[in-house]
DRENFI-508718 format. One record per residue: x, y, z negated of N, C-alpha, C, O, CB in turn. Coordinates in steps of 0.05 Angstrom, whole numbers, plus 5000, padded with zeros to 4 digits. Glycine has a CB too. Example, Ala and Ser with C-alpha at 12.3 -4.5 7.8 and 13.67 -1.06 7.14 Angstrom:
<nodes>
526448864844524649104844526449344844528549344831522649114819;525749554858527349794857525850014843526850234839528249884886;
</nodes>
This chain:
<nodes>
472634923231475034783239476434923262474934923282474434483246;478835053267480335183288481434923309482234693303483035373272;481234983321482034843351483234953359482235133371480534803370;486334943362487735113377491534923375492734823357487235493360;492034953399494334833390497735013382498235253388494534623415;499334853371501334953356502835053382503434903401502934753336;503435393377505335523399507935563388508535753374504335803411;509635353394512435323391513935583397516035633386513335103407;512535783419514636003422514336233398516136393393514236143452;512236203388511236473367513136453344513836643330507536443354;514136183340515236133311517236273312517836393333515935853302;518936303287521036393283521036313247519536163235521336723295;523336493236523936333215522736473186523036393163527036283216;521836643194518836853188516236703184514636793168518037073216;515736513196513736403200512336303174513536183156514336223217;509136383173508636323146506736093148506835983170507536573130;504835973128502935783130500535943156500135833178501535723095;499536133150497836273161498436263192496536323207497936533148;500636203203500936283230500835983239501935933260503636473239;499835803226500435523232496435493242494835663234502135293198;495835313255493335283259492835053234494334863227492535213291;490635113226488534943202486234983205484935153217488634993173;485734713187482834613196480934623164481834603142483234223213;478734663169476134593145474134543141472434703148475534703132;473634323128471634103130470834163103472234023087472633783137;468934323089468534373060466034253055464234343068468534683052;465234033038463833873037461733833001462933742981465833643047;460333873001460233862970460133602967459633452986457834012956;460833472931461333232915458433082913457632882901462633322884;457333222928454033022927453532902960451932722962450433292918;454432962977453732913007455532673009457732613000454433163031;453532563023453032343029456032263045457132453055450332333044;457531953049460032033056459932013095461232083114462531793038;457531863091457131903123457232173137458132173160454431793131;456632403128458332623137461532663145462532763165458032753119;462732563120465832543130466332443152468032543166467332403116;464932183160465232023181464532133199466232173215464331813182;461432263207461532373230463932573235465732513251459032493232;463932843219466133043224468732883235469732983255466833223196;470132653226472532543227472332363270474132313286472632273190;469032313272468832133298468532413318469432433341465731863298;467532573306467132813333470632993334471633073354463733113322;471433013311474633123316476433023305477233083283475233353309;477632823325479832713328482732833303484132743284480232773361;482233093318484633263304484033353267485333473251484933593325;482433283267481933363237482933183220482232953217479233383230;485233343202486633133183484933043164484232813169488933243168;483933153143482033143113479533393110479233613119484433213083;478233233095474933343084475933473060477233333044472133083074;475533773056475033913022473033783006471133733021474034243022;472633732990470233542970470633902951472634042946471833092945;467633932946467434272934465434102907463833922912465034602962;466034202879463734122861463634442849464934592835464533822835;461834442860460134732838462535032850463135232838460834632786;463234952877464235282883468335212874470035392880461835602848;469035012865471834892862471434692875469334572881473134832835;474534632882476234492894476734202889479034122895478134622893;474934022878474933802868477933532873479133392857472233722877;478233582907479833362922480133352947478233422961479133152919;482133262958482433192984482632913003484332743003484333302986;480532923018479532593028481832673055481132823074474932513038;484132553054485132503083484032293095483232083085487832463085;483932373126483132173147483731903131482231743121484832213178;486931923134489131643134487331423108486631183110493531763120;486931653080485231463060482331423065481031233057485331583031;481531593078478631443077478131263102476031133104476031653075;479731253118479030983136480930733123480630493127480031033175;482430833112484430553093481130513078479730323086488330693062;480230673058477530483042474930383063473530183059475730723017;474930513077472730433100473330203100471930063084472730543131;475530053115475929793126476529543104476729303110478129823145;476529643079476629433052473629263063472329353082476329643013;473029073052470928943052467929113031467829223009472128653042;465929053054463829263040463829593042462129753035464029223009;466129653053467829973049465530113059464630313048471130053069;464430013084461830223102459930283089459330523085460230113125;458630073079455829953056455730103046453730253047455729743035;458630183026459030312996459330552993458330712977461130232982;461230583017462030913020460031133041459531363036465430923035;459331023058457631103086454531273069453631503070456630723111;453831063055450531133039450631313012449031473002448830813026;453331213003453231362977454431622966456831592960453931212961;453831812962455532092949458732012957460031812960455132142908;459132292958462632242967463332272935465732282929464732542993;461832272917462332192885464031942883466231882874459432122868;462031802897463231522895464831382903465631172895462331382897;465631562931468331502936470731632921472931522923468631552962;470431832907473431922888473231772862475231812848473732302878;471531612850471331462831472831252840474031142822468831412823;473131162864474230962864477030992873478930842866472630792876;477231222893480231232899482131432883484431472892480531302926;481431522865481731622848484031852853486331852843481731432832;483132012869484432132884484932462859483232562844482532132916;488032562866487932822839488033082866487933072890491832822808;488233322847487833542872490033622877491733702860486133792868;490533612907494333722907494634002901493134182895496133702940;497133962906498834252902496634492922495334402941502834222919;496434792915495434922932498135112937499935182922492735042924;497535152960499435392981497935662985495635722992500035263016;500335812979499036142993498536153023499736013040501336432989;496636313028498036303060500436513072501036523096495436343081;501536653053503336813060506636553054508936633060502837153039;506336293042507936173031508436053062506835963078507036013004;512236093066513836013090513035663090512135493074517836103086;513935683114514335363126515835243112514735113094515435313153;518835243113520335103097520035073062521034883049522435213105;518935243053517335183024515035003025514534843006516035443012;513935023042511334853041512834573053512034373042508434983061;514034553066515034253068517134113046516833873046516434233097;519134213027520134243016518134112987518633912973521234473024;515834272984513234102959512433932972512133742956510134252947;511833842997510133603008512433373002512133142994509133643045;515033523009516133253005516733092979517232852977518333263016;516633312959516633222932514633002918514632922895516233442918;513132932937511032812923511432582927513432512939508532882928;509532392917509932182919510232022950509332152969508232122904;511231782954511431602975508631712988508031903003511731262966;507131492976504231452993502931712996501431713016501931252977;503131972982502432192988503532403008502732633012502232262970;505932263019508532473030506932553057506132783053512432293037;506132483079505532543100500932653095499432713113506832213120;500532643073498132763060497833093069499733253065498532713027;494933163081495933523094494733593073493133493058494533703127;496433863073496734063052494034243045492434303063499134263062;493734293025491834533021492434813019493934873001490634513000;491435023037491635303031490235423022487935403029491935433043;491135633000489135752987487635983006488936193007490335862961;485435983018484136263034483736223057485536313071485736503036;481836113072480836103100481536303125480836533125478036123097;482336243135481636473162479536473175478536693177483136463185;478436283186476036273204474336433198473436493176474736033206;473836493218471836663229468336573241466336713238473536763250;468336413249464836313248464436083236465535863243463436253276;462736103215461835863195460035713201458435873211461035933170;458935473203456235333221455935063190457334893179457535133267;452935203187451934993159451934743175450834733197448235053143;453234533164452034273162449934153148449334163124453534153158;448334003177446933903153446633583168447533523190443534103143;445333423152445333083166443333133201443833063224442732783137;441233283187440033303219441333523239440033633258436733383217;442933563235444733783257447233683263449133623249445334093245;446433663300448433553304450933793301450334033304448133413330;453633693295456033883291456934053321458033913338458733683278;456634263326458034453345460334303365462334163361459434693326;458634413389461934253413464134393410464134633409461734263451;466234253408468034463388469634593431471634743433471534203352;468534513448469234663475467234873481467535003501469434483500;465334903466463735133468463935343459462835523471461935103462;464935383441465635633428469235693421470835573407463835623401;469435933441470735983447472936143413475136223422469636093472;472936193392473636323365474036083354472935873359471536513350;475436133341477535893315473935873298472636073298481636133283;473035653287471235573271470935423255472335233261469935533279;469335373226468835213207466435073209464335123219469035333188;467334833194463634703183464134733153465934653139462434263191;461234903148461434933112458734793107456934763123461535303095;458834693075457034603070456034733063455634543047456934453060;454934893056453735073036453035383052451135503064456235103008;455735413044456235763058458235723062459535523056455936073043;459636063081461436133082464036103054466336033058460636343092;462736163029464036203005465135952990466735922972462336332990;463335773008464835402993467135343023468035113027461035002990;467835613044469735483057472835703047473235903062468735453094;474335663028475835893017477735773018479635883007475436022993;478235523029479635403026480535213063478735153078478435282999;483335173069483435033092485634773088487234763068484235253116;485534603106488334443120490134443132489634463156488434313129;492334423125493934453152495234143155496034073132496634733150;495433953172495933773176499433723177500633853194494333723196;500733573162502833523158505833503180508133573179502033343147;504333373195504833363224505433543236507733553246503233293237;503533733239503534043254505734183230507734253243499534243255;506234233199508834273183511334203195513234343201508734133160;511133913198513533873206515133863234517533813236513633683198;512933943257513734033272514434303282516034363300512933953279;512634473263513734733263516934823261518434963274512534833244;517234613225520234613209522334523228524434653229520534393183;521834313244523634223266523434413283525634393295522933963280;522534573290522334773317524035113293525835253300517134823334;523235123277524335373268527535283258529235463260522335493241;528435013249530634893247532834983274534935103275529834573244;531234863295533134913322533235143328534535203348532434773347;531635363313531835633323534235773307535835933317528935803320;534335703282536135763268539635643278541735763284535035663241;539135343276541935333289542935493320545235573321542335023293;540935533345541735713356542835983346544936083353540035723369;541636063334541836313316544336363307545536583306540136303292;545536063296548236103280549636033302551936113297549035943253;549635923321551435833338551936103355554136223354550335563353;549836183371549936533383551936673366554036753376546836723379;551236713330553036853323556336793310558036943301551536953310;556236483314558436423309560936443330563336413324558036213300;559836493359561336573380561336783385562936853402561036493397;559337023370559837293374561837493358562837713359557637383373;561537233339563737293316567137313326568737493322563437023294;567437033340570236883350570437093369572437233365570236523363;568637193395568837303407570737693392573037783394566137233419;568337793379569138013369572537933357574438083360566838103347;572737693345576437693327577937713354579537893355577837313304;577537543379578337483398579537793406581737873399576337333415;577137983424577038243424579038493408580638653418574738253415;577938423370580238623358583738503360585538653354579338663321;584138253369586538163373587538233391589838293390586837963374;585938253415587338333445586938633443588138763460585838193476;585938723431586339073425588939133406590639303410583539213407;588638973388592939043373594538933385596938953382594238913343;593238803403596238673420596238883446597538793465596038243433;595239083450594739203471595539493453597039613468591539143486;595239613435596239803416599339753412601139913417594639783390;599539513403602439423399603439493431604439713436602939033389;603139373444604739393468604439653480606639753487603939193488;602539793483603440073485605540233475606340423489601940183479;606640163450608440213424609740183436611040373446608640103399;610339923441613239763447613539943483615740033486612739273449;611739983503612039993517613240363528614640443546609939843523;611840493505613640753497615740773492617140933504613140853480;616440623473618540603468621040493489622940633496618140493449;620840303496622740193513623140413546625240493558621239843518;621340453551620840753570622240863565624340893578618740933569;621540993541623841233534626741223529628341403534623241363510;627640933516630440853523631340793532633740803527631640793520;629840593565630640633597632240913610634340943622627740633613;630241083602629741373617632141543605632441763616626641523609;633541483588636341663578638241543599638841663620637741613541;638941323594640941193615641241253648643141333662640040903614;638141163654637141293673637841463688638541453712635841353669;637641633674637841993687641142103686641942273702635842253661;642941983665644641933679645741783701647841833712645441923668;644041603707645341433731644541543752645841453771644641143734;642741733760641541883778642942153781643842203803638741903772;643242323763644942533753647742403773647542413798645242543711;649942273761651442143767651942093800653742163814650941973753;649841943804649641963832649242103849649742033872648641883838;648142393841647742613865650842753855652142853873644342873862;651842763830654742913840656842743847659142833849655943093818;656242463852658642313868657542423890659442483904659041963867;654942493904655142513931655842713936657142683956653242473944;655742983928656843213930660143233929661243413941655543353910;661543033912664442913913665042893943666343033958664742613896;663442643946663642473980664442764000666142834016659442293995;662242863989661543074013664243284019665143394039658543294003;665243293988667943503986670343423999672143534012669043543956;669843103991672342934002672942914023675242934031672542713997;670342834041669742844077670643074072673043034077666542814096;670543294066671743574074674843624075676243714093670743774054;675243554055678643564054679743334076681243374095680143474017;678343054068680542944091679542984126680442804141681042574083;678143154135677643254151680243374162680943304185675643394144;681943574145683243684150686543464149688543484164682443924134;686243364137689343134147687342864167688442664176691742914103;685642904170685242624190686542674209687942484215682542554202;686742914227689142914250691842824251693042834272689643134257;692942744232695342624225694842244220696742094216696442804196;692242164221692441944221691641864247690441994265691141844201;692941534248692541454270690141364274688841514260694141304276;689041254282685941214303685040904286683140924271686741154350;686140674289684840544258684840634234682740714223685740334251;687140634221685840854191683841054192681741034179687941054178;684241244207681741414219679241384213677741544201681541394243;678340944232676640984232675840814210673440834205675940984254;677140644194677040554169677040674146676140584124678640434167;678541024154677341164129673741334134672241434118680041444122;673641294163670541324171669141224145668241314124669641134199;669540874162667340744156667540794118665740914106667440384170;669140724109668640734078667740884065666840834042670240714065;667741264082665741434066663041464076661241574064666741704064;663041354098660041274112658441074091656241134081660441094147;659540894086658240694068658940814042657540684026659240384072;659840934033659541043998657741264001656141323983662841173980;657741364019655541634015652541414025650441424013656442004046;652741314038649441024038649740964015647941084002649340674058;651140823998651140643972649440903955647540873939655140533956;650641153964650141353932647341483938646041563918652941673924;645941513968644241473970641941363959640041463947644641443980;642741073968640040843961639540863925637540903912641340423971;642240813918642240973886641041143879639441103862644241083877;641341433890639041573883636141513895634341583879639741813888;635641463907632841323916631141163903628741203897633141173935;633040903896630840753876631940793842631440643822630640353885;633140983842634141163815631241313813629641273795637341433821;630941463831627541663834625841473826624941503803626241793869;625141253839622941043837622740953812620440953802623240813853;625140843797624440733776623840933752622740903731626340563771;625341203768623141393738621241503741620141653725624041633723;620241413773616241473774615841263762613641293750613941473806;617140963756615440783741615340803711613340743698616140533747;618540933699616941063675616041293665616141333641617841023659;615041463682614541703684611041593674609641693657615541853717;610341383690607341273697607541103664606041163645606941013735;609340933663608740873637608440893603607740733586609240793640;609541183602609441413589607041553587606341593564611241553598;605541633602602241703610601341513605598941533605601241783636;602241213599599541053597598741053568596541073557599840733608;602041023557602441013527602341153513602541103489604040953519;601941443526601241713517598541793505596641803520601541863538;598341843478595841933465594942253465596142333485596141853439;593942413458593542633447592542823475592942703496596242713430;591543053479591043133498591443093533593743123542591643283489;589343013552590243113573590743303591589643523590590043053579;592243223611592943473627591243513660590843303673596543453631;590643673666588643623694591143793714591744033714584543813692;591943623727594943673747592743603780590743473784598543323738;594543783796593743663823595843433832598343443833593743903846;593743193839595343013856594642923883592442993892595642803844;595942793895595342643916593142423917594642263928597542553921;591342333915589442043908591341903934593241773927584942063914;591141923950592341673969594641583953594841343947593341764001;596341743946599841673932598941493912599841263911602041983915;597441563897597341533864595541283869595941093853595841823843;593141233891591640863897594140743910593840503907588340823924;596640793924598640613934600740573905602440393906600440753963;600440683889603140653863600740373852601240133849603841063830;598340493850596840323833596739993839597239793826594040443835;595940053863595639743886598439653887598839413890594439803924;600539803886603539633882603939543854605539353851606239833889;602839633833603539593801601639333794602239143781602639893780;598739413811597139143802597738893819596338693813594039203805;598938873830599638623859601838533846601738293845600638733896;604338633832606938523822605338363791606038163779609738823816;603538513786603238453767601438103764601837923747602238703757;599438113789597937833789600137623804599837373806594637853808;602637803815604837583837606237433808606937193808608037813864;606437633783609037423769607037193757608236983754611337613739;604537183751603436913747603836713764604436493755601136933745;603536743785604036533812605736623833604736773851601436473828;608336533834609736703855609536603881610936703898612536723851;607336373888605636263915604536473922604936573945603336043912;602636593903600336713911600536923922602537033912598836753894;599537083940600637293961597937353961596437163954602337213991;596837623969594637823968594738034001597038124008595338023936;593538074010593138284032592338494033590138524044592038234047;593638704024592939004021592639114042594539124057594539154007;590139224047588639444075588639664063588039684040585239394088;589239854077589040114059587640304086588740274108592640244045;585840434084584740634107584940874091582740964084581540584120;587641014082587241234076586841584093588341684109588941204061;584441674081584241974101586342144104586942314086582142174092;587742124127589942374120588942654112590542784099591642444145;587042754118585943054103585043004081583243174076583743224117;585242904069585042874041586743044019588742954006585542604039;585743284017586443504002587443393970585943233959583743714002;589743453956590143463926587443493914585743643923592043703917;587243363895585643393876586943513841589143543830584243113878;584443543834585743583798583443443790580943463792586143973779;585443253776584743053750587043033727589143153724584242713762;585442833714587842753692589042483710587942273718586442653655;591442563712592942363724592842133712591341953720595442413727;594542103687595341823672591441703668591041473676597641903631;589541833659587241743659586641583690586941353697585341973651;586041743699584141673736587941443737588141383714583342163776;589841353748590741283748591040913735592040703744591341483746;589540983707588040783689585840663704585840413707586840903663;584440783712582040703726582640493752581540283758580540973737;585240653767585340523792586840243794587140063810586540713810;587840323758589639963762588139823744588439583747593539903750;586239883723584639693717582239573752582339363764582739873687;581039743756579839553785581239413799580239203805578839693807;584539463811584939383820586739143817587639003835584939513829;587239123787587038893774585838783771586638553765587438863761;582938833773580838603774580138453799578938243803578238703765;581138633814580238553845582538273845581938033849581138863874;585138393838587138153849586237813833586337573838590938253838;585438033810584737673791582837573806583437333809583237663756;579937643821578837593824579437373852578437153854577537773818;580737453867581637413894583737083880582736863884583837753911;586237113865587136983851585136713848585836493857587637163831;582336753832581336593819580336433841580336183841579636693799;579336573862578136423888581036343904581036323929575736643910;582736333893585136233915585736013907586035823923587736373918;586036003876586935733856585035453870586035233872585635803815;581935553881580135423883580035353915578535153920578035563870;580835443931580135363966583335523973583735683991576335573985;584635443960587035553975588235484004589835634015588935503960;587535254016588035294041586735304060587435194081589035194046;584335474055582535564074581735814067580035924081580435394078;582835954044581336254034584536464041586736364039580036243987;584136634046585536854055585637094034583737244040584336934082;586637164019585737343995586137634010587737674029587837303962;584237833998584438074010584038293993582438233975582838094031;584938563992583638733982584338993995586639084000584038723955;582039094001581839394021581539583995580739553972578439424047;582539834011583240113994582240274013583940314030586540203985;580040394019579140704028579040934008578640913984576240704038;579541154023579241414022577541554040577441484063581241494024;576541704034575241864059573942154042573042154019572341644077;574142414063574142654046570142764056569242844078577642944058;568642714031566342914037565243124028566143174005564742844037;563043314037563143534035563243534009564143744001561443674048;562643353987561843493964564143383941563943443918558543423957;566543203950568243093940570042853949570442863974567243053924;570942683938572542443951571142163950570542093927575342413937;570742033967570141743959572141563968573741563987567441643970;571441343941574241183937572840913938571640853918576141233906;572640713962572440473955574740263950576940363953571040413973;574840073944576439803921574839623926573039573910576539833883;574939433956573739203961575138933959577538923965572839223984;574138763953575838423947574538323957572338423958576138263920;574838083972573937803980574737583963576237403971574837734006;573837603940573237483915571337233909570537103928572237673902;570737183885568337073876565537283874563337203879569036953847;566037543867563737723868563337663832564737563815560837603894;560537773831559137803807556537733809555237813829559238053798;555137543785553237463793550937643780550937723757553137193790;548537703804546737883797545237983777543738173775545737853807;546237723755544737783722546837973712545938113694544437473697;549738033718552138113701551938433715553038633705555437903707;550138413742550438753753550638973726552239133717547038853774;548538883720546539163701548939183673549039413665541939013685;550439023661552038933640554639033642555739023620552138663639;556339143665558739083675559739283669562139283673559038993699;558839473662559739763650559239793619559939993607558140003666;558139593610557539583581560139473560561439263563554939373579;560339633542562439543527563139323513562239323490562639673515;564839103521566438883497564738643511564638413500565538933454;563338703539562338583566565438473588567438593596560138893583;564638243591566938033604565137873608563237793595569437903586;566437773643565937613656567837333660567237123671565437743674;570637443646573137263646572737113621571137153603576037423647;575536853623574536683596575636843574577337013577575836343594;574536773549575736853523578736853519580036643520574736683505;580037133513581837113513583537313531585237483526581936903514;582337203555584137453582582537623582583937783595584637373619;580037793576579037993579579438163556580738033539576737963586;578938353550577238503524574538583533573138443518578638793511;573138693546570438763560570439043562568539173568567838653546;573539183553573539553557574439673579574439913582575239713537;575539463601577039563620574939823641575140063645578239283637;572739563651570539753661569039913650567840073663569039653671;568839893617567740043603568440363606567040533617568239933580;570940373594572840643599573540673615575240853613574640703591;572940553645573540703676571540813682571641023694574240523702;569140703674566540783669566041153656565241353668565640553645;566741083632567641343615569641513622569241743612568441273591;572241493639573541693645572541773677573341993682576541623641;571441693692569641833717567841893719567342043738569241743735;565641833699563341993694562842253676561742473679561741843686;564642103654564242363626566642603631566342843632565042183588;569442433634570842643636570942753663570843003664573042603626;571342573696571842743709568342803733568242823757574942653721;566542803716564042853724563342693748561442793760563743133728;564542443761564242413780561442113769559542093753567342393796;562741943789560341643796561941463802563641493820557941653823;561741213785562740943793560040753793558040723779565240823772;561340633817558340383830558640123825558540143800557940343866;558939903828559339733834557439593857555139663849559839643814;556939453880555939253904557138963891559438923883557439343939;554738753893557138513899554638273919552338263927558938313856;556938113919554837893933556037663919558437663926554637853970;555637463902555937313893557037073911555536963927554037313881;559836993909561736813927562436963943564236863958560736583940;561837203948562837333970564837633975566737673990560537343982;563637803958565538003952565038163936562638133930566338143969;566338373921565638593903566838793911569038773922566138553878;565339083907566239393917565439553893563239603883564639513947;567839643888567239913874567440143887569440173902568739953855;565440353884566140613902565940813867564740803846562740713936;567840973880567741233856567341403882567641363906571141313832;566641573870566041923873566642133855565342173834563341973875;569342333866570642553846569842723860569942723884573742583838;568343003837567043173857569843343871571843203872564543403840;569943533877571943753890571943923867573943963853570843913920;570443993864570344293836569344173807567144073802567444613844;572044233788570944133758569444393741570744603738573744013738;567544373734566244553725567444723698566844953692563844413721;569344543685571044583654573444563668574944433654570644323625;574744643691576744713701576544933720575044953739577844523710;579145133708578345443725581645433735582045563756577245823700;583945303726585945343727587045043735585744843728586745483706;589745023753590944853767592044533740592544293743593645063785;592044713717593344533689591544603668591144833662596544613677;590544443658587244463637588644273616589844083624583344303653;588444343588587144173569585043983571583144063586586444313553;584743693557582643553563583043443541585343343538582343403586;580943403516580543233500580842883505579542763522578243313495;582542763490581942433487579142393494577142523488582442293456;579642143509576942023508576641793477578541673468576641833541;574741783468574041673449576241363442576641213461570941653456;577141313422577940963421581541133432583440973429575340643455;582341413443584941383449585741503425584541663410586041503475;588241413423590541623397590741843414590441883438594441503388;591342023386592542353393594942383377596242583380590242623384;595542233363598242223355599942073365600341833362598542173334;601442273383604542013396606842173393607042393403604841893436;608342083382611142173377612542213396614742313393612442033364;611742133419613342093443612942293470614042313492612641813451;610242453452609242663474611242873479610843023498606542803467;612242893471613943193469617243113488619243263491614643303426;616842863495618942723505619542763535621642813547618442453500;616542723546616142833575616842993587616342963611614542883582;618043243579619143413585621643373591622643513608618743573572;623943113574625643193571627543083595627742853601626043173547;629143323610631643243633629143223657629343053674634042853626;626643423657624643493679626243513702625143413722623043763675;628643613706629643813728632643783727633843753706628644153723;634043793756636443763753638543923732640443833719636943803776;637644173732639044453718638644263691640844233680637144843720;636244093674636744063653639043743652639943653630633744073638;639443653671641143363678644143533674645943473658640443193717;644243723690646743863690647444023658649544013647646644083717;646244093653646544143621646943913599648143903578644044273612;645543743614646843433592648543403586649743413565646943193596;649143353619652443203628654143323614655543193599653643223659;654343703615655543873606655843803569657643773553654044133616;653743803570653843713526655843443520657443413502649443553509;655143233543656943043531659843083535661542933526656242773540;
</nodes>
């Protein structure tokens, strides 16, 4: 008989009869039934007695029926003294169903339940023993302390060979089926949100493809207009400038208010044509930047500034968390190194990097503002600093942070810490992938949970696959290389090609 109790964690939905604990009481059709009784008073846990005639499987005496005949009137008298013959003569008991032991749980409960009423909660028979130490019964031996021996064990009547047979108690079935049940609905439930999750994911990736599209596009038909309005504006000022020249020469004939009224009016048109060209420049670094984002197919390894290019970034990601809440206000620190030498990278890439973090930083700051807003101060610091062996870039927030189970995860792909919906889980993925793989460097993350998060990158100084100031660079994986729009960048580079426009129209 095994002694051992049912380990709910082992199951799964694999689980066969064999991994279930059972018990065996193999008894031959001549012994006396007071045997049953003892085996049944020394173990509690023992469902039913095997009744063996001649080396087969005659019947199964459950506990539940033979203390139901015990307690009939006479039941002790009759049954206690005489052959367990005489107890299946009278209860007229047939042989159940047998089970493999390779036969699953849910099959074997599935026949138990088929049976009749009064037989339904009746333990099952398996065909093939496990146990391992066999101990003859006999009337003058007392039965084994079943805390003494430490190995799963049987009582056989006979031999080992009349125990080929075990129990598994109905009870212990159906608690298994209930325990492998709840494993399964976890199972579907895990994957029914990994499912929603993934549709979630490929949605905010076509809506992020689409908008690149759209966002090319509209760029590029900003940027014609544009460049005439800028064009335009440096030869009105060169006009101004002609004009101050000529009336230079009749201002001595005017009197001293006109004079200074024709002052002031070219003073302020040459400012007006100014500021015009000024944030004329600005708005075509902004689509200059959004052209590189939307840009597929090879990159280019250009020297830039890192200080310039983390202040474009930290201005693009701040407008961008201000139009959700136009309350919400953010505190940009910036400690940038003034010796901080040009580097060569891929611009529009490393550029990606610096406004995905630092879009995360603002959300994050954001999310803890929504929550203690008039006692939380939102912040986010920007260092630079130049060492011997390259640049380090920290990106600190006074945030919510990250909690210490998500450290190890946070660079892993289609990985989000935001709700369903506002993330995809590639942002850190591929900032990940464009500073390590492509520009050989290191991204970290630090956090303290409620308290802040830091990213530090590290770009070395010397690219090993760069010998020249402008390099070819393969896509990183997941980007297009077909854009129709690449060949666009070039166009109206330089004044001489603005002045040739103008000239065409």
């Amino acid at each position: 008989m095994i002694l051992q109790d049912l380990d709910l964690k082992q199951l799964t939905h694999k689980t066969a009869l064999r991994d279930l604990p059972s018990y065996a009481l193999c008894l031959d059709i001549q012994s006396p039934g007071r045997h049953i009784a003892r085996a049944f008073e020394c173990y509690p846990s023992l469902p039913g007695a095997i009744v063996m005639d001649q080396g087969q499987v005659r019947a199964v005496i459950s506990r539940r029926i033979f203390l139901e005949r015990l307690s009939q009137p006479y039941g002790i008298e009759i049954f206690l003294k005489r052959p367990i013959a005489s107890f299946l003569s009278v209860a007229h008991l047939t042989l159940p169903p047998l089970h493999q032991p390779l036969d699953r749980v849910a099959k074997a409960v599935e026949s138990a339940l088929d049976r009749p009423d009064s037989h339904a909660y009746e333990p099952i028979l398996v065909v093939g023993s496990a146990m391992t130490c066999v101990y003859q019964f006999q009337e003058t031996q007392d039965l084994p302390d079943p805390q003494g021996s430490p190995s799963p064990w049987t009582i056989a009547a006979q031999s080992p060979q009349d125990c080929s047979w075990s129990l598994i108690d109905f009870r212990t079935l159906l608690l298994a089926q209930t325990h492998i049940l709840a494993l399964q609905k976890k199972q579907l439930k895990r994957a029914n949100r990994q499912v929603k999750k993934t549709q979630n994911q490929l949605i905010a990736q076509e809506k992020m493809a689409s908008l690149g599209s759209l966002t090319a596009g509209i760029a590029h038909e900003i940027r014609n207009p544009l460049n005439f309005i800028n064009n335009f504006s440096q030869l009105s000022g060169e006009l101004v400038e002609e004009l101050r020249d000529c009336l230079g020469e009749v201002r001595p004939s005017l009197d001293t208010d006109r004079g200074g009224i024709l002052d002031e009016i070219m003073a302020d048109l040459a400012s007006n044509l100014q500021k015009i060209q000024t944030h004329g420049q600005r708005a075509e670094t902004i689509i200059q930047g959004m052209l590189l984002h939307s840009r597929g197919g090879p990159r280019r390894w250009e020297q830039v500034d890192l200080n310039t290019l983390l202040a474009s970034a930290a201005n693009l990601a701040f407008h961008g968390i201000k139009s959700k809440d136009l309350k919400f206000n953010v505190a940009f620190t910036t400690d940038f190194d003034p010796t901080l030498e040009p580097m060569e990278v891929v611009i529009q890439d490393l550029d990606r990097v610096f406004i995905n973090i630092l879009s995360n930083a603002c959300s994050a700051v954001y999310s803890k503002f929504k929550t203690q807003s008039h006692t939380y101060h939102p912040e986010v610091a920007i260092t630079t600093q130049q060492k011997s062996n390259g640049v380090e870039i920290k990106i600190r927030d006074n945030g919510s942070g990250i909690p210490d189970k998500f450290l190890t995860k946070i660079f892993d792909p289609f990985f989000t810490t935001k709700p369903t919906g506002e993330g995809t889980g590639l942002g850190l993925f591929l900032s990940h992938e464009i500073i390590t793989q492509q520009h050989q460097g290191q991204l970290q993350v630090n956090s303290s949970w409620g308290d802040y998060t830091e990213f530090v990158i590290t770009l070395p100084l010397v690219h090993q696959i760069s010998d020249s100031k402008i390099l070819e660079s393969q896509p990183l994986e997941g980007q297009r290389s077909d854009d129709p729009l690449s060949d666009t960048l070039e166009d109206y580079e330089s004044v001489e090609d603005h002045e040739s426009a103008l000239i065409m129209i």
